[in-house]
N, C-alpha and C positions, 0 to 999 in steps of 0.2 A: 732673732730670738725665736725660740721653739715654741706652739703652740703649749707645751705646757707649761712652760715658765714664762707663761703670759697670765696676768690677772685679768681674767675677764669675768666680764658681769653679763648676766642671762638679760635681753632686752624684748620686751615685747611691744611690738608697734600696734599700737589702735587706731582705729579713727575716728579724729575728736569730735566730727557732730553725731556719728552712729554708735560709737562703742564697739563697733565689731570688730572683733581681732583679726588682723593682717597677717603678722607672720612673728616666729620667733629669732631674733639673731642673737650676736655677743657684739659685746664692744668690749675696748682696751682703753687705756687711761687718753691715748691719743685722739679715738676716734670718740669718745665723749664730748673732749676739746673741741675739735672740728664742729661735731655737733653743733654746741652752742656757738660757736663764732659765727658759724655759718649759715646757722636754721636750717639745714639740711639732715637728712640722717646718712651717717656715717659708722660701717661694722668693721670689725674685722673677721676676714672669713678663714674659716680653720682647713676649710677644705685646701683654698688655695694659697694659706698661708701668710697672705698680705692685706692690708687695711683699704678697705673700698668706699667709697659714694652712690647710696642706693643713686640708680637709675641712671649713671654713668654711661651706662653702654647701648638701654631697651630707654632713659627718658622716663621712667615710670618712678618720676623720685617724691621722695615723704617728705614735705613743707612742716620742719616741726612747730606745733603749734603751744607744747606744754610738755614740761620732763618731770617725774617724779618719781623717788626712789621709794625703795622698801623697808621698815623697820629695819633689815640685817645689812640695809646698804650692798644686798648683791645682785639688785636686780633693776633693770631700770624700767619704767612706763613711760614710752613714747608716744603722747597723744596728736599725733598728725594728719594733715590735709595728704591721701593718695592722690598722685598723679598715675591714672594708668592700673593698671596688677601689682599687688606686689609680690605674686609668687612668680617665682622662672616659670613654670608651667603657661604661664599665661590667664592664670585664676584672679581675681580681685583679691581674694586671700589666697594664704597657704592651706587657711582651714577649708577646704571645698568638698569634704565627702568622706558619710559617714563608716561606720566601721565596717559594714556588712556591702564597703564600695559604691555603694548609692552615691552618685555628682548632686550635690546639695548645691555648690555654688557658681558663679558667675564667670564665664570666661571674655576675658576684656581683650585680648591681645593674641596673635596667633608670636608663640615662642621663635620661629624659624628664622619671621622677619626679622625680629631684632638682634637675635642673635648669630643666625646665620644656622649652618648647619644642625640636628638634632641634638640635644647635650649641649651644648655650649652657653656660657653664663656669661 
């Protein structure tokens, strides 16, 4: 199924004892399921077109700890224990730096190990 005859819901991962925002993904009705089965967070990613398990590949995965949706139901709050970064970059968050490029945040992780070559997710 195409990315865009997929329903997905905008998902924002936080972290439930700091509040600070991780990173933004989607999920689909499957990777929600998962979700709760599993207490892990699960996306699906549009880039690569198939449904993932944060930290599958880098280990850096979000123990969900709390789900809650938005009045319009499109959006989810995923309040979770990080293990790790959760940006590919190797940031704690995705949010790491402000507009004028200033590094505001934390880098946990060097990207190459885990992933292997530059780019690679």
């Amino acid at each position: 199924m195409k990315n865009e005859e997929r329903e997905l819901k905008h998902v924002v991962a936080q972290d439930y004892e700091t509040g600070e925002v991780l990173m933004l993904a989607h999920m689909d009705e499957e990777a929600l399921r998962l979700s709760i089965e599993t207490g892990k967070a699960h996306y699906w990613s549009r880039s690569r077109g198939k449904l993932w398990r944060k930290g599958e590949v880098s280990g850096n995965e979000q123990i969900i700890k709390d789900i809650l949706i938005d009045c319009d139901e499109d959006t989810v709050l995923l309040k979770v224990k990080q293990i790790g970064g959760a940006c590919h970059t190797g940031y704690r968050s995705c949010f790491y730096r402000e507009l004028n490029g200033k590094i505001v945040g934390e880098k946990v992780f060097d990207p190459e190990e885990k992933y292997g070559k530059k780019g690679d997710k």
